[in-house]
C-alpha positions as CSV (number, residue, x, y, z in Angstrom):
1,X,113.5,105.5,109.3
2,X,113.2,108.6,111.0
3,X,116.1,110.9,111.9
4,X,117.3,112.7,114.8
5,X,115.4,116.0,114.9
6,X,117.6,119.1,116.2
7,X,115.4,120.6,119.0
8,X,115.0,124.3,117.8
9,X,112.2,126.8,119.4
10,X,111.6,128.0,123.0
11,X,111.0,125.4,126.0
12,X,107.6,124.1,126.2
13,X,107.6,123.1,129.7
14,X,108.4,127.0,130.7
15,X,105.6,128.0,128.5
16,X,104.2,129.5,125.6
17,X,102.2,132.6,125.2
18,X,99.0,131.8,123.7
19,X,99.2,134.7,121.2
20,X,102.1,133.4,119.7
21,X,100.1,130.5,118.5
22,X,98.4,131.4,115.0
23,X,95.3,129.1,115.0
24,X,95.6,125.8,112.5
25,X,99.5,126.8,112.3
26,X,102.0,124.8,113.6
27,X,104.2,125.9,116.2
28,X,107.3,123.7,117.4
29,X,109.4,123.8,120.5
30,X,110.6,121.0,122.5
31,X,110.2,119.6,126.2
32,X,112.0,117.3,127.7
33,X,114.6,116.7,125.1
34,X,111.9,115.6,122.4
35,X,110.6,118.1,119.3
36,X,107.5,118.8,119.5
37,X,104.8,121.0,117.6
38,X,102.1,122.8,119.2
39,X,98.8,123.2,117.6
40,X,95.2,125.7,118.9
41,X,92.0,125.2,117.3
42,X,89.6,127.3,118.6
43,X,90.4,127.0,122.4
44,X,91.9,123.9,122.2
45,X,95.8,123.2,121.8
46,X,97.1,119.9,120.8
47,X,100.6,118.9,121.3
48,X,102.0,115.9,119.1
49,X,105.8,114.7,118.4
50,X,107.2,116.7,115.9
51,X,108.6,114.2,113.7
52,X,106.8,111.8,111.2
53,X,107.0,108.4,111.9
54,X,107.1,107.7,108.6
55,X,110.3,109.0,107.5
56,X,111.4,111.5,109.8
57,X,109.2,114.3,107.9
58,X,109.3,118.0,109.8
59,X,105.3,118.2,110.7
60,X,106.0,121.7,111.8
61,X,106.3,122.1,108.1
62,X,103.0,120.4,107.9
63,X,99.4,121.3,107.3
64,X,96.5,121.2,109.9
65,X,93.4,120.0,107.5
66,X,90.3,119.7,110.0
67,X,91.1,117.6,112.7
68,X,94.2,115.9,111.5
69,X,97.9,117.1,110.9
70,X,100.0,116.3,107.6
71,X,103.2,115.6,106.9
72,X,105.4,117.8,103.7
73,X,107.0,114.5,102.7
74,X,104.4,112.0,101.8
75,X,101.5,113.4,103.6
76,X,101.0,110.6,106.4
77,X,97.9,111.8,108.4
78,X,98.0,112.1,112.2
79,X,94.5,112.7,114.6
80,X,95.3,115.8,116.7
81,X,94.2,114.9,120.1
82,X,95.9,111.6,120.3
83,X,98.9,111.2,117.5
84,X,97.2,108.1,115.8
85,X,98.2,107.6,112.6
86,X,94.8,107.1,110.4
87,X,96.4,108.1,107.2
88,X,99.2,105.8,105.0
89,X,102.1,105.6,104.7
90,X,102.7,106.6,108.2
91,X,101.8,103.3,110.5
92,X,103.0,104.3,113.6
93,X,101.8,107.0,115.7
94,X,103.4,109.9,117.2
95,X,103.4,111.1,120.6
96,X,100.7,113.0,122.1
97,X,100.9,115.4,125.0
98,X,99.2,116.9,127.8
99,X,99.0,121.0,127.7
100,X,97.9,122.8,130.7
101,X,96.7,126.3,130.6
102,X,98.5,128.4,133.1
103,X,97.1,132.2,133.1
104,X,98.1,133.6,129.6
105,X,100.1,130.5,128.9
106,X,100.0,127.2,127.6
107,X,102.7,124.4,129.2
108,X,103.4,120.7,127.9
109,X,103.1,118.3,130.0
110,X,103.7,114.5,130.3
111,X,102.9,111.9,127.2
112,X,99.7,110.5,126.9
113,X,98.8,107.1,127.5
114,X,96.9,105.9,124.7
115,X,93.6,104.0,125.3
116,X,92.5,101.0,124.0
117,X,89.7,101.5,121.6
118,X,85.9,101.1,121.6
119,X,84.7,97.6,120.4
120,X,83.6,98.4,116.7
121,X,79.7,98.1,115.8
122,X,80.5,95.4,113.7
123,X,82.9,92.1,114.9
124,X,83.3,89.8,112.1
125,X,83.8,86.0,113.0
126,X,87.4,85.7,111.3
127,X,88.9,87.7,108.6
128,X,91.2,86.5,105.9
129,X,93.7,89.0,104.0
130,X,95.2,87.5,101.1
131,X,98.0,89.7,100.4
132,X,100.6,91.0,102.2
133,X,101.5,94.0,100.2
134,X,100.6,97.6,100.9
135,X,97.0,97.0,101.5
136,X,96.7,93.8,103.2
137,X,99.4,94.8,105.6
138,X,97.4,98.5,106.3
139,X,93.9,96.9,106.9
140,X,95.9,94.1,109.1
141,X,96.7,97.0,111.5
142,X,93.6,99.1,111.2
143,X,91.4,96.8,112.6
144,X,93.7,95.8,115.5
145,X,93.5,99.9,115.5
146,X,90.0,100.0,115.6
147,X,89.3,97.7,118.1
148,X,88.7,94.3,116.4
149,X,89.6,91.8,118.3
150,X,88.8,88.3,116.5
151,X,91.3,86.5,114.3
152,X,93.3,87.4,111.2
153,X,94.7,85.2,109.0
154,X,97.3,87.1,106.5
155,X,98.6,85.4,103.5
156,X,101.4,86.4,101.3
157,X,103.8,84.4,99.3
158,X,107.0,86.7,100.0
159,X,109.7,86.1,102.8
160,X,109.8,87.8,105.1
161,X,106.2,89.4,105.0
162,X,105.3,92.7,104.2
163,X,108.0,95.2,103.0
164,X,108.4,99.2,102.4
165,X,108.3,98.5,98.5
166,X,108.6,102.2,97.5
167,X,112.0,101.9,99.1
168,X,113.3,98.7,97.2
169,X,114.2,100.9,94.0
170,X,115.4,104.2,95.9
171,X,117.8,104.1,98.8
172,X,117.9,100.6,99.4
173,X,119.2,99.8,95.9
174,X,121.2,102.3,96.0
175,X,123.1,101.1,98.9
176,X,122.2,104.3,101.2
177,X,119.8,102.6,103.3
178,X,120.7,99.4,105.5
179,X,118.3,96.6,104.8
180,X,116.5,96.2,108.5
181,X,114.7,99.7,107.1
182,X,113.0,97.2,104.8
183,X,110.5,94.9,106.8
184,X,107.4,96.9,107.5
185,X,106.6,94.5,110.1
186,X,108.5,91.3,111.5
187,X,106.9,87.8,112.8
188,X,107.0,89.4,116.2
189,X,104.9,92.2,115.8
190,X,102.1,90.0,114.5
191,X,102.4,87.2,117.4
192,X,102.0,90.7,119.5
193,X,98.5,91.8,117.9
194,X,97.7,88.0,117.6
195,X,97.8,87.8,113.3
196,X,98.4,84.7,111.7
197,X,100.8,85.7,108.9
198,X,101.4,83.3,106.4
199,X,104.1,84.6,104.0
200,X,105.4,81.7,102.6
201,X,102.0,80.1,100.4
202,X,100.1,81.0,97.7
203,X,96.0,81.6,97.9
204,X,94.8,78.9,95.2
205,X,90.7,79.2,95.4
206,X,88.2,81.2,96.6
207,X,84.8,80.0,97.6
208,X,82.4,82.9,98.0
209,X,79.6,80.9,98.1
210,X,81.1,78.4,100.8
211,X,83.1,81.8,102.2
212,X,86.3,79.6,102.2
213,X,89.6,80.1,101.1
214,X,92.0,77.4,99.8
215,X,96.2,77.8,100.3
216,X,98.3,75.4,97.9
217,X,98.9,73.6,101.1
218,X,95.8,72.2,101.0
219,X,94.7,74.1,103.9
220,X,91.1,75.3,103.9
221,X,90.6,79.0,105.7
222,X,87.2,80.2,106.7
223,X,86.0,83.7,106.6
224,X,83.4,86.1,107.6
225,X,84.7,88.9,105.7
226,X,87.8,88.7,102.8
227,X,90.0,91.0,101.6
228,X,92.1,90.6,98.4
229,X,94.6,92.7,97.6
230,X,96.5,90.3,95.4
231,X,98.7,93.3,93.8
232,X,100.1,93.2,90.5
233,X,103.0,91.3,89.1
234,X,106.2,92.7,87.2
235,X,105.9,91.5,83.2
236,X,108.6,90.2,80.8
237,X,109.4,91.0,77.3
238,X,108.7,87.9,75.1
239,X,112.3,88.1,73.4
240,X,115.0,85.8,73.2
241,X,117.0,85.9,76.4
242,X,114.7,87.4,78.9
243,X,114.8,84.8,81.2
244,X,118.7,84.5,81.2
245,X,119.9,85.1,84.7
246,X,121.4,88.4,85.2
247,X,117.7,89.7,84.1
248,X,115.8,91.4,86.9
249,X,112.3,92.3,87.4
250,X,112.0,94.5,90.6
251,X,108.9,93.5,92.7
252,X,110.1,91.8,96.0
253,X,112.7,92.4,98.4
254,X,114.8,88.8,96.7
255,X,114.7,91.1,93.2
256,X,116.4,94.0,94.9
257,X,118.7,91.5,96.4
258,X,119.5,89.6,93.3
259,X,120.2,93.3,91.9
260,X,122.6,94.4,94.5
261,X,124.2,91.2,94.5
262,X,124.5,91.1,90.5
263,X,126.0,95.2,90.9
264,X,128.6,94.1,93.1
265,X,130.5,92.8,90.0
266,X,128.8,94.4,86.8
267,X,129.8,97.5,85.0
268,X,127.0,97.9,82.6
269,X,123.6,97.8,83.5
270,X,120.5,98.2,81.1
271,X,117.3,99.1,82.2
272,X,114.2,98.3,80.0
273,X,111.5,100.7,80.2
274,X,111.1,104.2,81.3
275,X,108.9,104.5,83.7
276,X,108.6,105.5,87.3
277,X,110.6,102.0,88.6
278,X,112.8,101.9,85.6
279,X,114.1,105.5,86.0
280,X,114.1,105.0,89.7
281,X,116.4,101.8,89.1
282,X,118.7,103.4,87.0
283,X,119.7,106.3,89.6
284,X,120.2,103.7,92.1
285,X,122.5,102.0,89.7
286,X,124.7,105.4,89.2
287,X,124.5,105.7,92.8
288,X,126.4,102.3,93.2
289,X,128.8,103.6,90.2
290,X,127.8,101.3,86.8
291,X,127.5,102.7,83.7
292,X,123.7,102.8,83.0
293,X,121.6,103.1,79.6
294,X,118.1,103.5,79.3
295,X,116.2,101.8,76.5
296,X,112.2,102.6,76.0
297,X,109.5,102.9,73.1
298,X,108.7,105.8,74.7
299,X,109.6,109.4,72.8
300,X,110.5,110.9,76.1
301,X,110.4,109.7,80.0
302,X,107.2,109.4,81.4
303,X,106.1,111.8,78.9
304,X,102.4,110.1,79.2
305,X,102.2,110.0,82.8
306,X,103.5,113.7,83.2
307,X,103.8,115.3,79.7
308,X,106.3,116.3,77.3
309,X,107.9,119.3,79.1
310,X,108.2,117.3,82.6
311,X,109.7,114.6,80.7
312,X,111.8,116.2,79.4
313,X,112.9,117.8,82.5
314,X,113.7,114.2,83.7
315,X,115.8,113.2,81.0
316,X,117.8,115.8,81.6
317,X,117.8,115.4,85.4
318,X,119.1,111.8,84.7
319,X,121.8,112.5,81.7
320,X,123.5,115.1,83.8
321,X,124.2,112.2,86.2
322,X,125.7,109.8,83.5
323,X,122.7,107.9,82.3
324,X,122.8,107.3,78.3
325,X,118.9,107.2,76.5
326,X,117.7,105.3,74.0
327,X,114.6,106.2,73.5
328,X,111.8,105.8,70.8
329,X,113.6,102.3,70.9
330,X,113.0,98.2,71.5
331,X,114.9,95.4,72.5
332,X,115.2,92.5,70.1
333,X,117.0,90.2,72.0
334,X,118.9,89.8,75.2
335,X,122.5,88.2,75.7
336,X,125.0,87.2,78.3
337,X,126.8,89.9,78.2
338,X,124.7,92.5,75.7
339,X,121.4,93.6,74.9
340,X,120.6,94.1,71.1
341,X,118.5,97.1,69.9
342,X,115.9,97.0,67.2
343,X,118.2,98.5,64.9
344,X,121.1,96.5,65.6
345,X,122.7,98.1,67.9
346,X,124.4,96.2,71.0
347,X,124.3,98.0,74.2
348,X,127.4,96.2,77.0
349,X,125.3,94.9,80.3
350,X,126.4,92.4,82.7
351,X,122.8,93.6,84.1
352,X,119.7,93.8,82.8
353,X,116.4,95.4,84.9
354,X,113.2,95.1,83.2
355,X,110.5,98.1,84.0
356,X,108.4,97.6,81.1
357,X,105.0,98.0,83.5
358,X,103.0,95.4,85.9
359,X,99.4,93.3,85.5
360,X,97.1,93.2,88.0
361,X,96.8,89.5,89.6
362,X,93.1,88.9,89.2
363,X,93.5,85.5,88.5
364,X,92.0,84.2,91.5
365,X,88.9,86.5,91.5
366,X,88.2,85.6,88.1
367,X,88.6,81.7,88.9
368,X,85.8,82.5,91.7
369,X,83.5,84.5,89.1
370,X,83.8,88.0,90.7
371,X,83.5,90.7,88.4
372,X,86.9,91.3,86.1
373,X,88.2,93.6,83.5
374,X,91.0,95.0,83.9
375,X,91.2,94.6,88.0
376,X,88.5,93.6,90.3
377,X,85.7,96.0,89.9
378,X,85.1,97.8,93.2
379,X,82.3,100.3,94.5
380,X,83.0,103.3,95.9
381,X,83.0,101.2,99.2
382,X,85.2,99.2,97.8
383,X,83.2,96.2,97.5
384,X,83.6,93.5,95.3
385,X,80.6,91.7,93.4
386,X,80.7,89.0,96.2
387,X,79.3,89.4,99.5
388,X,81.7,90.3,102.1
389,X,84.4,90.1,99.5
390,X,86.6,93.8,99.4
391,X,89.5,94.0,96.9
392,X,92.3,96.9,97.4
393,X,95.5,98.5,96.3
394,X,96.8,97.5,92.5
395,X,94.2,95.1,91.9
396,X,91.4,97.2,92.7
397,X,89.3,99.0,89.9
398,X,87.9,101.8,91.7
399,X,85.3,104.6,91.1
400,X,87.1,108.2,91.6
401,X,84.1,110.0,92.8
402,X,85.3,113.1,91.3
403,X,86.5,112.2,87.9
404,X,83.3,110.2,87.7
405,X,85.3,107.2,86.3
406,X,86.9,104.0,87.5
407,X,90.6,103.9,87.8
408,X,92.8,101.4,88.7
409,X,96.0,103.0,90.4
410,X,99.4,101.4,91.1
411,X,100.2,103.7,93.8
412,X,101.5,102.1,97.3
413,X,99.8,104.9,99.5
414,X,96.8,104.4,97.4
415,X,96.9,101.1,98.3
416,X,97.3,101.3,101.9
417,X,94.6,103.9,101.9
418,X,92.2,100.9,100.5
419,X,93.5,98.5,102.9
420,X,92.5,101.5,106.1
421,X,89.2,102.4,104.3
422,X,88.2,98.3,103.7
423,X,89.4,97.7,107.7
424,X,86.9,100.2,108.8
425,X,84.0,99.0,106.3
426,X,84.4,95.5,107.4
427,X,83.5,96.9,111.0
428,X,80.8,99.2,110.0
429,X,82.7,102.5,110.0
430,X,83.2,102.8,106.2
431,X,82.5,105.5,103.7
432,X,82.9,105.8,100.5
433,X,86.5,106.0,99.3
434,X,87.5,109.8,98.3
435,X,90.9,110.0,99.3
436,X,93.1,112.0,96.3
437,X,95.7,109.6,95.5
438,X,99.0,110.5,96.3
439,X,102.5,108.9,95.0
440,X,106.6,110.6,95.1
441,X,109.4,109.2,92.8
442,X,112.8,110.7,93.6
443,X,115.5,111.1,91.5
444,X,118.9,112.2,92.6
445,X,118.5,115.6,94.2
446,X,115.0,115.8,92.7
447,X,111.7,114.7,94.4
448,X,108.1,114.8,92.4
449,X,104.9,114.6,94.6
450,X,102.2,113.8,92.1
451,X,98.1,114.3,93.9
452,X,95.1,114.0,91.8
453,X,95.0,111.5,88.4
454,X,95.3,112.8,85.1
455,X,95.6,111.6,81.6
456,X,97.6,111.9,78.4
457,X,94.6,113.7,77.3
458,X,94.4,116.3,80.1
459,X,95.6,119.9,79.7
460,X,99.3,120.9,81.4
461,X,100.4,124.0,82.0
462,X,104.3,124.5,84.0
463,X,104.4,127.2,86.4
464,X,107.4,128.4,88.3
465,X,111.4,127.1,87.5
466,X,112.5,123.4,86.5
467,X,115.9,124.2,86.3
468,X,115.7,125.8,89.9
469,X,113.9,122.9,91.3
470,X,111.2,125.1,92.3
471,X,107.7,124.4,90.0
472,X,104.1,123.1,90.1
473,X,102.6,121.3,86.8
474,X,99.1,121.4,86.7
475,X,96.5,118.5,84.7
476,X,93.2,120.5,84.0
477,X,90.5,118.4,82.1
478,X,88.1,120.9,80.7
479,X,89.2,123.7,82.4
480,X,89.6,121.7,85.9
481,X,91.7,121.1,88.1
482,X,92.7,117.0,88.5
483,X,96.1,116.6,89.5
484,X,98.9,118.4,90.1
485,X,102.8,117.4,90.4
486,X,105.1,119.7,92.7
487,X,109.0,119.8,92.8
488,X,110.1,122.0,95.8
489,X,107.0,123.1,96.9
490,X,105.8,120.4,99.5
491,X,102.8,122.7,101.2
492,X,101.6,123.6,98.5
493,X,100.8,119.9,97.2
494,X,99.4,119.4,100.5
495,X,97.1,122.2,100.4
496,X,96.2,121.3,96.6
497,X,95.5,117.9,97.9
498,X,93.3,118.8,100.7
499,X,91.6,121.2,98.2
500,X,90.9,118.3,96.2
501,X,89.6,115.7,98.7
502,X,86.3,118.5,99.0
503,X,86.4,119.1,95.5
504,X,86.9,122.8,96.0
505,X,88.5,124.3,92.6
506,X,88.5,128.3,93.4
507,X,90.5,126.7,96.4
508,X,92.9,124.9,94.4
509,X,93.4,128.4,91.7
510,X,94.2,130.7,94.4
511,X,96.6,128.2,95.8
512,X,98.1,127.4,92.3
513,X,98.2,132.0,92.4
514,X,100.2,131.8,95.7
């Protein structure tokens, strides 16, 4: 998905004065035709590909955080001295380059080859991923990545294998990005790093004792070390007409086809819920020109993920692009051409999409006995109470070292996160998990970059202009710092967010001062 970047800067095969390089600063120029950002640490100077291979984010506008470079958009995670990706959502890496000190100045060479890596201290005899979301598909990758050579088996029960999710409610539904942007991988890519995806069954038993996994096929798969990352599953209203068929759930690459399909001739759409997906849904929707309505229990939008005030804000954000609320409202039934309000009311929709919240799929755990309630219980290694059983992304009930809680987070970076951290624990690399989650929602011309995780009972205090676009809300939970949402300011959440990860709150004030 990325974009051509316009080559600004001076020539970096002339030649760059090392005084004009402010250490942990990056500097871009380009060589060669290609963008490229120069970074010195100490004595050394890195130079990587100045565009994230995620979306096309600027990583001159990112932030150098130890040995790794950031990206503003969605903070992917790049290793300085060789453009590796090791931080979701980015997957790919980005080009590294040779610099060559020449007197005062520093000169970029030729790309990098990239070496194969080390054999890992531990090689399991076969891994099985069950679950080809965000997690599965990121600890797929990162042991190929880290060197493990033995087989894979990957199972998922949705065509055509994994998919860029976030992206199935924003520009792809709303008809601005082409659908090839959707596949995270193809069938091809796995034959490459020899992966056995399977994206058409469904995982029906899990043997921990026997370390076997059963497919609905009958087919038995062996493990030495198991990941599930199951996910979570999209839930209906129990009302009459839910199941009538222009009602939509949005989970899977088919929903968002059966909604762009169903939008091609319908001229009201409803949307149930208020949440993240639902709001998401029903900008796509405007974007594609229906008349939209909004129907929730809630008072405002999102009002207890991100308080009254930012709720507000989105409501707003949202009317003044056509979209009608209904809030502090239910549905009482659903019908071919109308959906009927508690009160009475009929709302017109040839299209109904249901965001009314997901369930963790933990059915199969709790069929094996793991340990259950509400999501697989993890570790901080994220460890499941079965030997060489790990369990990731929406399923996963974590321990958030910080918060000194569990949490169980529907985030897709999250997620892939797990899936990277459980890839290098099943080959004795791990650590325990401390990464800050991290999620964006767009809406319109508005982005929110949310780090940290806070509650309806947590403190918020708005700082800077909603109306201008330009403001930081901050979650404080007795007096400290847990999460902060940014609109405008993309450095700043990734300073707040490296901040964070060390747990370092006269860090995170002056930042919030800046």
């Amino acid at each position: 998905m990325a974009h051509p970047t316009e080559l600004t800067g001076p020539d970096l095969t002339v030649g760059l004065a090392v005084s004009d390089l402010t250490e942990n600063v990056p500097f871009v120029g380009h060589a060669r035709g290609e963008a490229i950002v120069l970074i010195r640490i100490g004595a050394d100077v890195h130079a990587l590909g100045a565009t994230c291979s995620h979306y096309g984010g600027p990583l001159a506008e990112g932030l150098v955080v130890g040995e790794t470079l950031r990206c503003p958009w969605h903070h992917a995670c790049f290793e300085l001295r060789t453009g590796d990706a090791v931080g979701a959502p980015a997957l790919n890496p980005v080009a590294s380059y040779e610099v060559q000190r020449r007197g005062d100045r520093m000169v970029v060479g030729a790309k990098k080859s990239r070496s194969p890596p080390p054999p890992p201290p531990k090689s399991p005899a076969a891994v099985v991923i069950v679950g080809a979301g965000a997690a599965g598909a990121a600890a797929t990758e990162r042991l190929r990545d880290l060197g493990y050579g033995g087989p894979i088996t990957l199972i998922g029960n949705e065509a055509p294998g994994p998919v860029d999710r976030p992206n199935l409610s924003k520009d792809y539904l709303a008809g601005t990005a082409p659908e090839e942007w959707i596949p995270l991988r193809t069938q091809k890519f796995y034959n490459k790093i020899h992966v056995d995806l399977i994206h058409d069954q469904t995982a029906v038993e899990l043997n921990p004792t026997r370390k076997t996994v059963a497919l609905e096929s009958g087919r038995i798969l062996s493990y030495d070390a198991l990941l599930l990352a199951t996910g979570a599953e999209p839930m209906r209203l129990p009302i009459p007409g839910s199941t009538l068929p222009h009602v939509f759930t949005l989970r899977t690459l088919a929903d968002a086809r059966g909604i762009i399909e169903a939008a091609k001739t319908a001229r009201n759409a409803v949307v149930v819920g208020s949440s993240f997906i639902g709001l998401e849904v029903a900008a796509s929707l405007r974007a594609r020109n229906l008349e939209v309505d909004v129907v929730s229990r809630d008072r405002l939008p999102l009002e207890r993920v991100l308080g009254a005030r930012l709720g507000q804000f989105i409501q707003e954000v949202h009317q003044d692009h056509g979209v009608r609320f209904h809030l502090a409202s239910s549905i009482r039934a659903i019908h071919p051409h109308a959906v009927e309000l508690d009160n009475g009311d009929m709302l017109a929709a040839d299209l109904v999409v249901l965001g009314v919240g997901v369930q963790p799929r933990t059915w199969l755990a709790a069929k094996a006995g793991l340990e259950v309630a509400e999501g697989i219980i993890v570790d901080a290694y994220l460890r499941t109470s079965a030997p060489r059983v790990w369990a990731a992304g929406d399923v996963a009930r974590y321990p958030e070292l910080r918060l000194g809680t569990t949490v169980r987070i529907e985030h897709w970076v999250v997620a892939e996160r797990h899936g990277q951290a459980v890839a290098r624990d099943m080959l004795g690399l791990g650590a325990p998990f401390r990464d800050v989650p991290f999620f964006w929602s767009q809406h319109y011309d508005v982005t929110l970059a949310y780090v940290g995780h806070a509650n309806t009972e947590d403190a918020i205090e708005v700082m800077g202009s909603l109306p201008r676009r330009n403001a930081t809300a901050v979650y404080r939970r007795a007096g400290r710092v847990v999460a902060v949402v940014t609109i405008g300011r993309d450095r700043q959440s990734l300073a707040i967010e490296a901040a964070l990860e060390h747990d370092d709150g006269t860090a995170i004030e002056a930042l919030l001062r800046e």
